[in-house]
C-alpha positions in Angstrom: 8.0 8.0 9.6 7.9 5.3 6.9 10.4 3.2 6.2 11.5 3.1 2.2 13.8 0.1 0.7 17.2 0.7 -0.2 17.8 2.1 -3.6 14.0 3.1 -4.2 14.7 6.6 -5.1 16.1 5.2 -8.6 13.0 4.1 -9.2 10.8 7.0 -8.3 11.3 10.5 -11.8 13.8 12.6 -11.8 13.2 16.2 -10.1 10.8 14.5 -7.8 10.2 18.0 -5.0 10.8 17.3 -1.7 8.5 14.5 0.5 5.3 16.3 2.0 5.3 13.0 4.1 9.6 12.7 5.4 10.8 9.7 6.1 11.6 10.0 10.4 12.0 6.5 11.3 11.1 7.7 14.9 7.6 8.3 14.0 4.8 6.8 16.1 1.5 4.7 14.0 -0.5 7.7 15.6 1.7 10.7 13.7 1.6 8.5 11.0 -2.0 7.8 10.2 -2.5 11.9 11.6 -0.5 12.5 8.4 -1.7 10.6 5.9 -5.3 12.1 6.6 -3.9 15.9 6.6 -1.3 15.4 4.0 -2.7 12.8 1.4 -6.8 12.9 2.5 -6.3 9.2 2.7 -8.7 7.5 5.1 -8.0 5.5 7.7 -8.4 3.2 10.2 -6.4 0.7 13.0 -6.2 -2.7 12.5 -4.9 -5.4 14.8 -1.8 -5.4 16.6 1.5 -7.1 17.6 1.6 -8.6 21.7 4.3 -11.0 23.2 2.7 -14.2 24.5 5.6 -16.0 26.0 7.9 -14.4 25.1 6.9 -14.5 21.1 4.8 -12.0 19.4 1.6 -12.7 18.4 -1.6 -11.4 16.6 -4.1 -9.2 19.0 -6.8 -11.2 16.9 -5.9 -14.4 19.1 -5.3 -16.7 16.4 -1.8 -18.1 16.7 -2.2 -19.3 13.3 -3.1 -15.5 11.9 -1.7 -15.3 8.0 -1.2 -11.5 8.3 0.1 -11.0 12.3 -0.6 -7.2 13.7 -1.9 -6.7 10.3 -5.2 -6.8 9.8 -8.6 -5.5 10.3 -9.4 -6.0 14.8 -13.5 -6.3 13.2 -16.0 -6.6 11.0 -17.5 -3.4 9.6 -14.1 -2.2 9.4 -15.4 0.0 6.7 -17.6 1.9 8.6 -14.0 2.9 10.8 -12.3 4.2 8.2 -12.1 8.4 8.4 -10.4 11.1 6.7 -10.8 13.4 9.7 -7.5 13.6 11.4 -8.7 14.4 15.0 -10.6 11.3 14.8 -7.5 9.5 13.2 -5.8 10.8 16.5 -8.4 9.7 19.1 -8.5 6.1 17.8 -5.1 6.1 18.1 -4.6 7.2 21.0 -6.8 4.0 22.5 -4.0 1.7 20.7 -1.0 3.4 19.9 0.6 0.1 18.5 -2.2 -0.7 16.3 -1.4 -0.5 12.5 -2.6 1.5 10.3 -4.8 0.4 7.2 -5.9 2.4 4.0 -9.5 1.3 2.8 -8.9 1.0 -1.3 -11.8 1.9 -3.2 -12.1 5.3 -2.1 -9.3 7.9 -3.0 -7.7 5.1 -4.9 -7.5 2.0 -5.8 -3.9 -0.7 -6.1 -2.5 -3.5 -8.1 -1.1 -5.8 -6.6 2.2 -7.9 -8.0 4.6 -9.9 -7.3 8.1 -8.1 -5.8 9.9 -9.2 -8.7 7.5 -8.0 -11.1 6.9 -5.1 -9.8 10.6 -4.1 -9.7 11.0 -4.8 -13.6 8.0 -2.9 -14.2 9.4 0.7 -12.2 12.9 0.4 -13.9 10.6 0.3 -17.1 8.0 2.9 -15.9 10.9 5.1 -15.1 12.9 4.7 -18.4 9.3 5.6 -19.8 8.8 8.5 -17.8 5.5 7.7 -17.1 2.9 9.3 -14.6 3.6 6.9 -11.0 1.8 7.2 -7.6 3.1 5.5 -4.9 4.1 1.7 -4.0 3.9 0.0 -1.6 6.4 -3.0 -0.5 5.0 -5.4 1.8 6.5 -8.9 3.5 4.4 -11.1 1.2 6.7 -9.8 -1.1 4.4 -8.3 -2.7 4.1 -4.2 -4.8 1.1 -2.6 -4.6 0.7 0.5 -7.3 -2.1 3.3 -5.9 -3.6 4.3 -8.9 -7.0 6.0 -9.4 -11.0 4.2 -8.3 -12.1 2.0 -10.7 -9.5 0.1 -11.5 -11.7 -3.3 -10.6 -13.8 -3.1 -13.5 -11.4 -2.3 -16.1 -8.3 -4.3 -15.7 -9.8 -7.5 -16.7 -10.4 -6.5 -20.2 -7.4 -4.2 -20.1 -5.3 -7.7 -19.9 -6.9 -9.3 -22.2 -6.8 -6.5 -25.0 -3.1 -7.5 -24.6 -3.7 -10.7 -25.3 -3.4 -12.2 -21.8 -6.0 -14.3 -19.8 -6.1 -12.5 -16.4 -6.5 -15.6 -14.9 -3.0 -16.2 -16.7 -1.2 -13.3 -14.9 -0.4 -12.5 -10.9 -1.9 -8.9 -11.0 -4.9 -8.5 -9.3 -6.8 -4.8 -8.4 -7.6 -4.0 -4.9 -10.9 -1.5 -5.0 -13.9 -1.0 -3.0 -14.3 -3.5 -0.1 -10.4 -3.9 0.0 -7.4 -2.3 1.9 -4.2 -2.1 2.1 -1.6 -2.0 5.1 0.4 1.3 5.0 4.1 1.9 6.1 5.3 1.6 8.6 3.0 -1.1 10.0 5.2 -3.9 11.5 3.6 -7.2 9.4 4.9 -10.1 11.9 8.5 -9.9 12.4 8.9 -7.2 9.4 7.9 -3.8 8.7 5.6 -2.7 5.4 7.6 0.1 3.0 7.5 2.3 0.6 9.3 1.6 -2.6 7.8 5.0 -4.2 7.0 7.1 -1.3 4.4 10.0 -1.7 5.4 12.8 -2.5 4.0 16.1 -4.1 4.9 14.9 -7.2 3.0 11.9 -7.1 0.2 13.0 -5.6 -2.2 13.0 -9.0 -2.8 8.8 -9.6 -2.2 7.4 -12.4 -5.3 5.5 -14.4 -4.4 2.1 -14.7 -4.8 1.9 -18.3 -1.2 4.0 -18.0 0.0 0.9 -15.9 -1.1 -2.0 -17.5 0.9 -2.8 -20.4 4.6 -2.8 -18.1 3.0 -4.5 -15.2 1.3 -7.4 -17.1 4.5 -8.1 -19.4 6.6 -7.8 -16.1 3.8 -10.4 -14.7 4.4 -12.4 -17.9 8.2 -12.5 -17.6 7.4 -13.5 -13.7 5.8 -16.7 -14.3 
């Protein structure tokens, strides 16, 4: 169903049980976001959508100079959209079977986003730690987004400075309420969003993002 980079597993604890959500490449968007409301009670809701005009692929939004192609949300009040109910997951789907399929942050959890590079030298640390992880996303803006638990926009700014950073000083930013990110495995212009921790039952408790913190800001630090 979602697509996970090569190599991730080494990142994700040992004894990890067995995906509730398996990686079938074959998948449609529909089975996907269907699963993600049963199996994680994630909401969710479609966004825009990849077309070919002229033989290129383009944005459904029109804009041929869209930043985030197919990948996006198709309206304002998107919010309002978002459901945890999979038959209704399932109808909107079945409108636009290639539209991708967003996760409002906020709700059942929140991310922080990093850079790629960061964010792998923060999991090889996180693992040698053994510490709590949810999942992570991998997106084309080369980018690592941690799902960790609501709230995490009010407390990460003084979390980074108690470590003696400026957050203005450090790439890491908190997605919450109002926010969303774009779930595997959502084609994002010509690539595809990923897992680099998929869920799994193991991870399906978040983290607090005080338990994150301190490896992603000094992987931040080392990313500058």
């Amino acid at each position: 169903m979602e697509e996970t980079i090569a190599g991730a597993e080494a990142a994700q604890s040992a004894g990890q049980a067995a995906d509730h959500i398996p990686q079938q490449r074959g998948e449609s968007l529909l089975e996907t976001a269907v699963r993600y409301t049963e199996e994680r009670h994630w909401d969710v809701f479609p966004g825009t959508w990849l077309v070919t005009v002229g033989g290129a692929q383009r944005c459904s939004c029109g804009d041929p100079r869209c930043t985030a192609p197919g990948a996006h949300p198709a309206r304002e009040g998107w919010a309002s959209l978002a459901t945890g109910s999979a038959s209704t997951a399932r109808r909107m789907w079945v409108r636009q079977p290639t539209a991708s399929v967003l996760l409002p942050t906020g709700r059942t959890f929140d991310a922080v986003s990093v850079p790629e590079t960061a964010g792998f030298l923060a999991l090889a640390r996180l693992e040698r730690m053994r510490s709590a992880l949810g999942p992570v996303i991998l997106t084309p803006e080369r980018r690592m987004q941690f799902f960790v638990l609501p709230g995490t926009s009010m407390k990460l700014p003084d979390l980074v400075r108690k470590l003696g950073w400026s957050p203005a000083s450090l790439d890491l930013a908190a997605l919450g309420e109002g926010a969303y990110v774009v779930a595997p495995p959502t084609r994002y212009g010509s690539r595809a969003v990923q897992w680099a921790c998929r869920p799994t039952p193991a991870n399906r408790w978040l983290p607090d993002v005080e338990e994150l913190v301190p490896p992603l800001a000094y992987a931040c630090g080392r990313d500058r």
